[in-house]
VOGU-3710 file (C-alpha; in Angstrom, 3 decimals, decimal comma):
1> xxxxxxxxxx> 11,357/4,086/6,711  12,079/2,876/10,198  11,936/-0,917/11,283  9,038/-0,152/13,140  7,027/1,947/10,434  7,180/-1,063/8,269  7,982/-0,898/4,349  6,191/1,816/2,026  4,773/1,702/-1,410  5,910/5,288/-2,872
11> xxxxxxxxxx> 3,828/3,965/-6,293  1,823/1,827/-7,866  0,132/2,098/-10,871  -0,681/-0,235/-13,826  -1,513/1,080/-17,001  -5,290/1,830/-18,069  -5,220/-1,065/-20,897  -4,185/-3,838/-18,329  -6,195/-2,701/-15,087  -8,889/-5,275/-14,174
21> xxxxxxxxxx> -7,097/-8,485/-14,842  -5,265/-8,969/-11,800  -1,887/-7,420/-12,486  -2,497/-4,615/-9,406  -2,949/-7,434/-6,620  0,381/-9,165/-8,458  2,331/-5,994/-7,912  0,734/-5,723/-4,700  1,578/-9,333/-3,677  5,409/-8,753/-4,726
31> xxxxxxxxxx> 5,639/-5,911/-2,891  4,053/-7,716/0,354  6,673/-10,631/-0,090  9,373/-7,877/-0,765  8,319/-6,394/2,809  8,288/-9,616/4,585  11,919/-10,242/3,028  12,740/-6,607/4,263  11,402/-7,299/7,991  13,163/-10,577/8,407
41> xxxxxxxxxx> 16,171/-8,744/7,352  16,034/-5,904/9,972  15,032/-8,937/12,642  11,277/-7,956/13,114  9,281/-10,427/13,873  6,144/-9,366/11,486  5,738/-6,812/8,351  3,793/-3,809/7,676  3,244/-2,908/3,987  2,157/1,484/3,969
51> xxxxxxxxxx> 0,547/2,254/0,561  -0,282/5,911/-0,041  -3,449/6,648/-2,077  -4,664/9,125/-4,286  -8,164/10,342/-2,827  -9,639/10,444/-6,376  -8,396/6,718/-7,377  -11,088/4,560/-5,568  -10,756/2,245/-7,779  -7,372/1,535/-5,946
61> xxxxxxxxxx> -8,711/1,923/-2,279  -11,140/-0,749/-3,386  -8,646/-3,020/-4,629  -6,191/-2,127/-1,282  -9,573/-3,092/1,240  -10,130/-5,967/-0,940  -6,746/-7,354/-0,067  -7,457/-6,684/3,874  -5,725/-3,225/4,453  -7,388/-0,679/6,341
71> xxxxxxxxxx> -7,118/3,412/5,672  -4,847/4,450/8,583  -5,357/8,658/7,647  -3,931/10,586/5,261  -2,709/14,126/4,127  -3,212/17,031/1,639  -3,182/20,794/1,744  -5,664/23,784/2,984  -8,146/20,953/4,671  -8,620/19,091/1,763
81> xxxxxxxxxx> -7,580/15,144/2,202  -5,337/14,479/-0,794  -3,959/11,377/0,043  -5,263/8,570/2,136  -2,853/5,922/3,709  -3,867/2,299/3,816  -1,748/-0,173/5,930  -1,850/-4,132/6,303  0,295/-6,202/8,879  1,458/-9,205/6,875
//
């Protein structure tokens, strides 16, 4: 994306036997460090992490507000919100 769009999660899923025991805020924390790396790197002076949600996985956008981002929008097809975006400066 560009510098100032900040870095994007295109997935991130763990697997139904190993949800609830932490692993999603792991992957979530790697990627966040991953972002911060990428920032530095492109000499901005903070990071944005974009994670795109599946409306039906609230389970997800629970986890993603949890961790202090906020739903920024979304997108999806004949009026119907498909996707919603959640975003965090880190």
């Amino acid at each position: 994306t560009n510098a100032g769009d900040g870095a994007r999660v295109t997935r991130l899923s763990v697997s139904r036997w190993h949800r609830r025991r932490g692993v999603g805020r792991r992957l979530l924390a790697f990627a966040e460090s991953r972002a911060r790396a990428w920032a530095g790197g492109m000499g901005e002076p903070r990071a944005r992490l974009v994670v795109p949600v599946a409306v039906a996985a609230w389970g997800v956008a629970g986890m993603l507000e949890g961790c202090g981002y906020q739903a920024e929008g979304g997108w999806g097809c004949m009026g119907y919100t498909l996707v919603r975006e959640f975003s965090k400066d880190l």
